[in-house]
N, C-alpha and C positions, 0 to 999 in steps of 0.2 A: 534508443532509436527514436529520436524526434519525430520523423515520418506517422511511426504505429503510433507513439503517443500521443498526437493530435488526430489521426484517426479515433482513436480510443476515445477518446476530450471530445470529439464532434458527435461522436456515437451518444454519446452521454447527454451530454445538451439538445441532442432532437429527440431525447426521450424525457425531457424535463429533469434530469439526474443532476444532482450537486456533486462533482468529484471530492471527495472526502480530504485530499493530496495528493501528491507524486512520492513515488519511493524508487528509488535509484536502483538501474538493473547490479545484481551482484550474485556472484557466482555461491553466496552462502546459503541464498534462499532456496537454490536446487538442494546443495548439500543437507540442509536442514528437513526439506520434503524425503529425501532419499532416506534420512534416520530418523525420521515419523517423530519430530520434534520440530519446537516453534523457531525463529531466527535469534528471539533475544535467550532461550535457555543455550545456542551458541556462542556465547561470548558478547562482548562489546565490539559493536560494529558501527560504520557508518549507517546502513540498512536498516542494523536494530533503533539506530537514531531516528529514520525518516516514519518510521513507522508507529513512534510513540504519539506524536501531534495528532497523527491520520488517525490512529483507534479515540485520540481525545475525542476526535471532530467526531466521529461513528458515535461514541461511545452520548455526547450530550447532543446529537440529533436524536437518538433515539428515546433516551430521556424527557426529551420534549415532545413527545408524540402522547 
């Protein structure tokens, strides 16, 4: 939803937040909450894809702290 996602993007910037990335809505990410497991222990997915850069980016900002 373009709309929320710049909402969300603007919410973030007037609180000095770096968005980590975007991850594509996908009906997996429910499924995966609903079985109290992660997206990528469900298979290969586009999602599971968007999601690896974004923990990189998490993963060496916090690194650097």
């Amino acid at each position: 939803h373009p709309g929320m996602t710049e909402r969300i993007e603007k919410e973030a910037r007037d609180h000095d937040v770096l968005p980590a990335g975007r991850i594509r809505y996908d009906r997996l990410v429910t499924d995966a909450q609903v079985q109290r497991t992660n997206v990528l222990a469900c298979g290969d997915s586009a999602v599971g894809e968007d999601m690896k850069p974004v923990w990189r980016s998490v993963e060496s900002a916090l690194s650097n702290q």
